[in-house]
KEDRENSE-180144 format. One line per field, with one value per atom (N, C-alpha, C, CB): atom name; residue number from 1; residue in three letters; z, x, y. Coordinates in nm, 3 decimals. Glycine has a CB too. Layout:
site <- c(CA, ...) .
pos <- c(NUM, ...) .
code <- c(ALA, ...) .
zz <- c(Z, ...) .
xx <- c(X, ...) .
yy <- c(Y, ...) .
END
This chain:
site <- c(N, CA, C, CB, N, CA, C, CB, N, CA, C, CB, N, CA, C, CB, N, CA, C, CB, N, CA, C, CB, N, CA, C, CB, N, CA, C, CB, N, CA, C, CB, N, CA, C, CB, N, CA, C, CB, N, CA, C, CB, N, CA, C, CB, N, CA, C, CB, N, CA, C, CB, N, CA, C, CB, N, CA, C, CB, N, CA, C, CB, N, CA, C, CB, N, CA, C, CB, N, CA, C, CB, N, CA, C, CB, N, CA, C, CB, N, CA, C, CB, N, CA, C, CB, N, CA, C, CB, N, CA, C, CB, N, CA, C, CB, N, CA, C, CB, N, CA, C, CB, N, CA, C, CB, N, CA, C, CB, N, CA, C, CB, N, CA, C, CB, N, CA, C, CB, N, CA, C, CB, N, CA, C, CB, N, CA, C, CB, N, CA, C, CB, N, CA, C, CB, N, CA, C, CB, N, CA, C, CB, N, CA, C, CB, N, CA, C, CB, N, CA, C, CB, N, CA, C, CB, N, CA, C, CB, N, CA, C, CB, N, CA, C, CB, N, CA, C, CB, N, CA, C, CB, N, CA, C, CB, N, CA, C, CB, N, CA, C, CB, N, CA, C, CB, N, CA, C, CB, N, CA, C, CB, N, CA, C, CB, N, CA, C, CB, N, CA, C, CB, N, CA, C, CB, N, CA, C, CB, N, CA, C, CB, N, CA, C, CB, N, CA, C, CB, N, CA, C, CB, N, CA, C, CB, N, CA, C, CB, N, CA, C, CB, N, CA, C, CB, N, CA, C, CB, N, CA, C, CB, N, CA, C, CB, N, CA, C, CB, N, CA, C, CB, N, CA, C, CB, N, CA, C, CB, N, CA, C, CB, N, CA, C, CB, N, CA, C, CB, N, CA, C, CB, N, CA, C, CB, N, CA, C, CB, N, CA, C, CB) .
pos <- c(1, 1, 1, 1, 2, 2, 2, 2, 3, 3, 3, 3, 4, 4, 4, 4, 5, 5, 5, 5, 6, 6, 6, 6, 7, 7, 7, 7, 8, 8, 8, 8, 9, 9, 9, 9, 10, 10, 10, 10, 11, 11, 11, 11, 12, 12, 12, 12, 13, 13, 13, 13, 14, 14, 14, 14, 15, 15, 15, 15, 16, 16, 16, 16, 17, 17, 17, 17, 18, 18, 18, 18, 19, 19, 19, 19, 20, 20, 20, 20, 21, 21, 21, 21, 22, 22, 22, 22, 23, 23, 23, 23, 24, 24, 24, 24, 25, 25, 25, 25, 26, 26, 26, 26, 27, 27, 27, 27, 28, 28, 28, 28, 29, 29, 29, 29, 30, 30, 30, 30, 31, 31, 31, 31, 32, 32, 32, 32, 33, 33, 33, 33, 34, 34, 34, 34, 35, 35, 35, 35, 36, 36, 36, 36, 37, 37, 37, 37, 38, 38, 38, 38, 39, 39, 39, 39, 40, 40, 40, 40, 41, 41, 41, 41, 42, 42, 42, 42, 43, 43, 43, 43, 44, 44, 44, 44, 45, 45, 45, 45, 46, 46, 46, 46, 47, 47, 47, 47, 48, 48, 48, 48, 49, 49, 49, 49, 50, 50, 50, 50, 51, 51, 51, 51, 52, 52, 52, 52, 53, 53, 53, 53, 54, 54, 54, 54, 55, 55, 55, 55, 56, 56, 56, 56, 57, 57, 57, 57, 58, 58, 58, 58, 59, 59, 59, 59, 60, 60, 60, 60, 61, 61, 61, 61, 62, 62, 62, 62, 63, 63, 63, 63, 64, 64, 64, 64, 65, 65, 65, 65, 66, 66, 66, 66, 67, 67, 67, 67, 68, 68, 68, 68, 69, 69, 69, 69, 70, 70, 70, 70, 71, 71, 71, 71, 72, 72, 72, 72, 73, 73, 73, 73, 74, 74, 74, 74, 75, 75, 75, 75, 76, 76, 76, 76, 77, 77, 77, 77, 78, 78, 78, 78, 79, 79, 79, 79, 80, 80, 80, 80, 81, 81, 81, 81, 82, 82, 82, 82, 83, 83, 83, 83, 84, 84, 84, 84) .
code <- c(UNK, UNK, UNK, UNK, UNK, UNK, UNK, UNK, UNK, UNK, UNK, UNK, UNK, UNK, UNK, UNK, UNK, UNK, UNK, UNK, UNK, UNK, UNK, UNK, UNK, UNK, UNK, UNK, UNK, UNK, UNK, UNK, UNK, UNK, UNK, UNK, UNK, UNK, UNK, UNK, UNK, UNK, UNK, UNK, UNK, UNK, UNK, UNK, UNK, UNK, UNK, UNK, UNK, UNK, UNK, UNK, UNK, UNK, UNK, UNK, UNK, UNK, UNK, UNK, UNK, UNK, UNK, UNK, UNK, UNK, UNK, UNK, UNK, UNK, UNK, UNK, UNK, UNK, UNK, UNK, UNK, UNK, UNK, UNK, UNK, UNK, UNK, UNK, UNK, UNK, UNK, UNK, UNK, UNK, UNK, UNK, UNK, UNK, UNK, UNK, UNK, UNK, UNK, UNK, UNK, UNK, UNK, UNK, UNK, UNK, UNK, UNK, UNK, UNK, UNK, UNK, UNK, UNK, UNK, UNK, UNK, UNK, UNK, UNK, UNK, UNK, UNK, UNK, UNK, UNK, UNK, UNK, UNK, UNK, UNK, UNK, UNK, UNK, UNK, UNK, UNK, UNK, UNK, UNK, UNK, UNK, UNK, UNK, UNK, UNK, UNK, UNK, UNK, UNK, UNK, UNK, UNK, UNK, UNK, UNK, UNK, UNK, UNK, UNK, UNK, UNK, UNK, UNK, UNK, UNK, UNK, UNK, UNK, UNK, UNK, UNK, UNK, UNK, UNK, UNK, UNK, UNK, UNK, UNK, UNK, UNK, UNK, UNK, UNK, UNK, UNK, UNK, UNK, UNK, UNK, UNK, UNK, UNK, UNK, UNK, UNK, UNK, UNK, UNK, UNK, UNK, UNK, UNK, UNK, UNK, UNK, UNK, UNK, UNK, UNK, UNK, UNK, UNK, UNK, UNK, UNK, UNK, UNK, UNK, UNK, UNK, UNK, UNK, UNK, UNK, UNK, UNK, UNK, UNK, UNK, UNK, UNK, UNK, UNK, UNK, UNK, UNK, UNK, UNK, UNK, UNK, UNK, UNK, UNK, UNK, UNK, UNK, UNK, UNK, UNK, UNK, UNK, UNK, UNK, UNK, UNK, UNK, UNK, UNK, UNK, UNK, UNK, UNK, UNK, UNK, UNK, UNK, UNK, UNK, UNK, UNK, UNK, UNK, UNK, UNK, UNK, UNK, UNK, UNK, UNK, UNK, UNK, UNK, UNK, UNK, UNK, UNK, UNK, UNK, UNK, UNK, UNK, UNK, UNK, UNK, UNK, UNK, UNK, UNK, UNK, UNK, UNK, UNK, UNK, UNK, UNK, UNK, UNK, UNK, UNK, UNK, UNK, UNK, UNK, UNK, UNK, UNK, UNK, UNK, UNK, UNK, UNK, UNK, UNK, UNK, UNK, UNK, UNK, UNK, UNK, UNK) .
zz <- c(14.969, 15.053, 15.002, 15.055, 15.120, 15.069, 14.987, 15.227, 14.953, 14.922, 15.025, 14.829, 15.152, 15.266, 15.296, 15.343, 15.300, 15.360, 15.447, 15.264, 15.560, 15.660, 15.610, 15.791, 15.640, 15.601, 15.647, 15.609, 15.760, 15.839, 15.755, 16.007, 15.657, 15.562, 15.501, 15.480, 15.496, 15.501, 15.343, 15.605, 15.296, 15.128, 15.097, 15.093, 14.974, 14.899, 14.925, 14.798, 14.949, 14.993, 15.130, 14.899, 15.231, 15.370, 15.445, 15.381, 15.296, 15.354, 15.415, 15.263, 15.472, 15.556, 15.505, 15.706, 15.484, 15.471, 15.559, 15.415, 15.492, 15.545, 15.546, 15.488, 15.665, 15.652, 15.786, 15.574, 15.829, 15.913, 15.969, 15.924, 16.106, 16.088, 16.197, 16.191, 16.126, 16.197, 16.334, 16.107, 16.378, 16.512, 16.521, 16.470, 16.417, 16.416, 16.398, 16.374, 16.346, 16.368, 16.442, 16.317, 16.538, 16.687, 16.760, 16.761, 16.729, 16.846, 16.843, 16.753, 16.714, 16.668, 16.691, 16.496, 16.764, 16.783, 16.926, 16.780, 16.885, 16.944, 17.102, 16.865, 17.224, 17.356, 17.380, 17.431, 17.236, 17.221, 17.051, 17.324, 16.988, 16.865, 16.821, 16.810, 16.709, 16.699, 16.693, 16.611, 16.670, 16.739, 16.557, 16.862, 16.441, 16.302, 16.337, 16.206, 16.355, 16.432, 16.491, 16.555, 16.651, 16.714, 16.628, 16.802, 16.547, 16.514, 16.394, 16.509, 16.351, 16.259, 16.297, 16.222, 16.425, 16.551, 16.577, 16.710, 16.628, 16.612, 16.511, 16.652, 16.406, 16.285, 16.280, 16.297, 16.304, 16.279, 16.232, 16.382, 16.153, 16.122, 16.205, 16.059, 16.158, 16.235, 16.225, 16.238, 16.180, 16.229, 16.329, 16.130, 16.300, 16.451, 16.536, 16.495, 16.580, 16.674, 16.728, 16.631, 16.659, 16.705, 16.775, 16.581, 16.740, 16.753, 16.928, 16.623, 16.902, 17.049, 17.161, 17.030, 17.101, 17.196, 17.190, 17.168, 17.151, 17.212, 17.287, 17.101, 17.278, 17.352, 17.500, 17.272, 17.479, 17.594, 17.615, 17.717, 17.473, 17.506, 17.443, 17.487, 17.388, 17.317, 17.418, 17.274, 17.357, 17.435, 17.505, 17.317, 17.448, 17.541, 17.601, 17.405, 17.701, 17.677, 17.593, 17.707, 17.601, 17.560, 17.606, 17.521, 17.532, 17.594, 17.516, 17.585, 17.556, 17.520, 17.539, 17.633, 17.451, 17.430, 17.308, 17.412, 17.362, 17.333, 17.240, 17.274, 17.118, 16.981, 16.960, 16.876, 17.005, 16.944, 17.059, 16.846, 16.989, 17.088, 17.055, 17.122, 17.142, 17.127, 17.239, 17.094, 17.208, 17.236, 17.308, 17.132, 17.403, 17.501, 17.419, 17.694, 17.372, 17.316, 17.413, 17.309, 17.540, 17.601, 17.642, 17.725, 17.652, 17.625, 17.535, 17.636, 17.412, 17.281, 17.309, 17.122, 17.375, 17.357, 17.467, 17.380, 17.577, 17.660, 17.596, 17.751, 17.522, 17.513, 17.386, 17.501, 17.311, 17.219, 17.252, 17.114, 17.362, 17.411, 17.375, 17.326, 17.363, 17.285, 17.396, 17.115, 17.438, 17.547, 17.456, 17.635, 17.509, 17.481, 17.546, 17.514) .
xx <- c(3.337, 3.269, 3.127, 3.343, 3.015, 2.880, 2.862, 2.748, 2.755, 2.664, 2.625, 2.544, 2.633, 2.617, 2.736, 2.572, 2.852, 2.974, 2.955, 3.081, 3.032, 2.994, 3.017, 3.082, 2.906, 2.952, 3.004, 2.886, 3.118, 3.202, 3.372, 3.173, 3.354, 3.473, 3.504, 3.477, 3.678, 3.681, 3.697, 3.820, 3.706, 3.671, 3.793, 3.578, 3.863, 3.962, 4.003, 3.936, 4.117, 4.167, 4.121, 4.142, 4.091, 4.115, 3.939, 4.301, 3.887, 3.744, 3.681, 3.659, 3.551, 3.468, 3.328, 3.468, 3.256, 3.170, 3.038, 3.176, 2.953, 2.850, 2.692, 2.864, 2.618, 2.504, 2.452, 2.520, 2.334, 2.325, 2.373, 2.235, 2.425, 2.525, 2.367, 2.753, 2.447, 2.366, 2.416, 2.382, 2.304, 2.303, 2.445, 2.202, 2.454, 2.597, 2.719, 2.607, 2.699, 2.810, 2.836, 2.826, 2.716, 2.702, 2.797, 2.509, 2.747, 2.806, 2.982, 2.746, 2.955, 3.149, 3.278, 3.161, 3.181, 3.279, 3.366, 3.201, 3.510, 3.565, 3.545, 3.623, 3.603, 3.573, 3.558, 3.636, 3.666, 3.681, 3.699, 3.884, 3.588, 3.613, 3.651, 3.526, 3.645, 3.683, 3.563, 3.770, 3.582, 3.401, 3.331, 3.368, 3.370, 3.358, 3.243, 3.505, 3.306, 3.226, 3.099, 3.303, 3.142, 3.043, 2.937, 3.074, 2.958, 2.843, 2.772, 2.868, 2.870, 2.786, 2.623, 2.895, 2.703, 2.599, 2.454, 2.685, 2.537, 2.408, 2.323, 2.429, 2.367, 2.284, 2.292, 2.123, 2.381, 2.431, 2.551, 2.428, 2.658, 2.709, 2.836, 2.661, 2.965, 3.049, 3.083, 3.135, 3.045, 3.069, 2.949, 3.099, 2.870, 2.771, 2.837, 2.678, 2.868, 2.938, 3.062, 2.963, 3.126, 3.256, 3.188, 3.372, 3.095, 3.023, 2.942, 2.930, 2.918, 2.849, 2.951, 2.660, 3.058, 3.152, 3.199, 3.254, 3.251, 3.319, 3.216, 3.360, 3.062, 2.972, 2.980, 2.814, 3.025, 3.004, 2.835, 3.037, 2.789, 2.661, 2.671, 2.523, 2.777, 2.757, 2.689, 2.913, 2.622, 2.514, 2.609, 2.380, 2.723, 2.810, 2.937, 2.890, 2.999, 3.150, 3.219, 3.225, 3.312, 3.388, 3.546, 3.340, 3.630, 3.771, 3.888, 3.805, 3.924, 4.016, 4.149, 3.998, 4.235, 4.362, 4.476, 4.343, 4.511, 4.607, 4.549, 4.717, 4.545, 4.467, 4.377, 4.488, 4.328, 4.223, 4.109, 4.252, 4.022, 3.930, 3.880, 3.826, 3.848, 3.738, 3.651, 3.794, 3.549, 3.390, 3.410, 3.300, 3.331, 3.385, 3.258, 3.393, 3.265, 3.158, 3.043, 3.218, 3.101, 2.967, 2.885, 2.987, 2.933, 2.825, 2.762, 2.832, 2.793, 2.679, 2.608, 2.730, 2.620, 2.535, 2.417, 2.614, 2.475, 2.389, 2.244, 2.472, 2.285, 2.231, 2.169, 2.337, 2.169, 2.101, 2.026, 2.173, 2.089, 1.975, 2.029, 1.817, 2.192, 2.194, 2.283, 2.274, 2.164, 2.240, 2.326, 2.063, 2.404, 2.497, 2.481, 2.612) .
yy <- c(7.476, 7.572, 7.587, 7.708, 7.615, 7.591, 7.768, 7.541, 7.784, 7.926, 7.951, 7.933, 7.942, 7.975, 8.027, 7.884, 8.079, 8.102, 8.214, 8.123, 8.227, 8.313, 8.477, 8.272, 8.504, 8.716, 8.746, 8.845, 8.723, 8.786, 8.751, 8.721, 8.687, 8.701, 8.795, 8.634, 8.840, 9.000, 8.998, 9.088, 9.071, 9.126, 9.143, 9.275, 9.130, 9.211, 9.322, 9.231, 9.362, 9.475, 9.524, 9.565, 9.388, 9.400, 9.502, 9.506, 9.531, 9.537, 9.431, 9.568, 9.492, 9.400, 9.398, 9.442, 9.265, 9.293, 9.334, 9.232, 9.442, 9.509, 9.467, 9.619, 9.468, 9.404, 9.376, 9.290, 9.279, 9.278, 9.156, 9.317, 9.137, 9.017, 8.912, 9.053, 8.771, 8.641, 8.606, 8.500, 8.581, 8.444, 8.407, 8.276, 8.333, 8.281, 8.299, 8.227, 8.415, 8.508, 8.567, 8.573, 8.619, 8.689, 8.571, 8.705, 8.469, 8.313, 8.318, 8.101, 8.337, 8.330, 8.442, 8.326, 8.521, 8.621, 8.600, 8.762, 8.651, 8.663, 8.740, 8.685, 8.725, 8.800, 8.908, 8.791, 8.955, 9.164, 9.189, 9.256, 9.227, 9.275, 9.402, 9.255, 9.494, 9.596, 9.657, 9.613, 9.850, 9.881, 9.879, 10.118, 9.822, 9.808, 9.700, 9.763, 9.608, 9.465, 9.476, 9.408, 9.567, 9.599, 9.642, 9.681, 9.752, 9.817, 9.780, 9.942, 9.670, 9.585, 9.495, 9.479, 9.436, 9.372, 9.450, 9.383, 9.568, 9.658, 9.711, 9.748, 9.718, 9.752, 9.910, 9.694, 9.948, 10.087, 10.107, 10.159, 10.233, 10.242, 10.264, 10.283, 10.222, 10.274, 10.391, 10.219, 10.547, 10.644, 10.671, 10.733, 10.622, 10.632, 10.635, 10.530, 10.466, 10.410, 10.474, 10.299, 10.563, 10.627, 10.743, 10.673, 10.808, 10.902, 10.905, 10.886, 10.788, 10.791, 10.683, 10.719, 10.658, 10.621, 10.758, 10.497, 10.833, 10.983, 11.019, 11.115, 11.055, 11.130, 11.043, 11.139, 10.916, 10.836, 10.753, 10.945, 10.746, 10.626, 10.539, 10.650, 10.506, 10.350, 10.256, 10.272, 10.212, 10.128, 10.004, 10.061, 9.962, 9.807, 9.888, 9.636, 9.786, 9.850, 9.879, 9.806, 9.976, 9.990, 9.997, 10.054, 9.930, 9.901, 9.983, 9.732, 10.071, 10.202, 10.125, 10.356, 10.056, 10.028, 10.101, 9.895, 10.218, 10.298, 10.417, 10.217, 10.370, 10.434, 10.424, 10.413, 10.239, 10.215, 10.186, 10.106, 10.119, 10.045, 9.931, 10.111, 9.853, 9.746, 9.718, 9.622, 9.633, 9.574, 9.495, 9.513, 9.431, 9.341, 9.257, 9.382, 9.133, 9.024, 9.031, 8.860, 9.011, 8.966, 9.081, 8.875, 9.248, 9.316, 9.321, 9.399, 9.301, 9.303, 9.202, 9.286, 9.068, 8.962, 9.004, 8.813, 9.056, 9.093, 9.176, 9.170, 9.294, 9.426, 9.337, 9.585, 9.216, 9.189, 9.070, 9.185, 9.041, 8.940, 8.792, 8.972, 8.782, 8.652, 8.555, 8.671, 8.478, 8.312, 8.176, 8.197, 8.179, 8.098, 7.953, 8.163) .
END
């Protein structure tokens, strides 16, 4: 594995790592992530992000499945500007 390895590899004890995420990691995401993800994308925190999904402005969709939620990919790519 290079010194390049992707930052989206999850950490020991099921953490994630934090930062601002790449191009290519934007590319690699899955169709619906979790809103942890999302708001990684965005460069804000996820209690933000919970924060203004309850107020109702998270800036992408949002997809309400039972407990949880998730991000629909292609609104973040939209709202960040990223063509595939």
């Amino acid at each position: 594995m290079s010194s390049s390895a992707s930052a989206a590899q999850e950490l020991p004890g099921g953490r994630e790592r934090r930062g601002a995420m790449t191009m290519a990691e934007l590319l690699e995401l899955p169709p619906m992530v979790n809103v942890t993800t999302a708001a990684r994308a965005l460069s804000i925190g996820k209690d933000t992000a919970y924060k203004l999904i309850k107020s109702g402005e998270f800036p992408v969709q949002v997809i309400p499945l039972g407990s949880t939620s998730k991000v629909a990919t292609a609104s973040l790519w939209e709202l960040l500007g990223v063509r595939r």
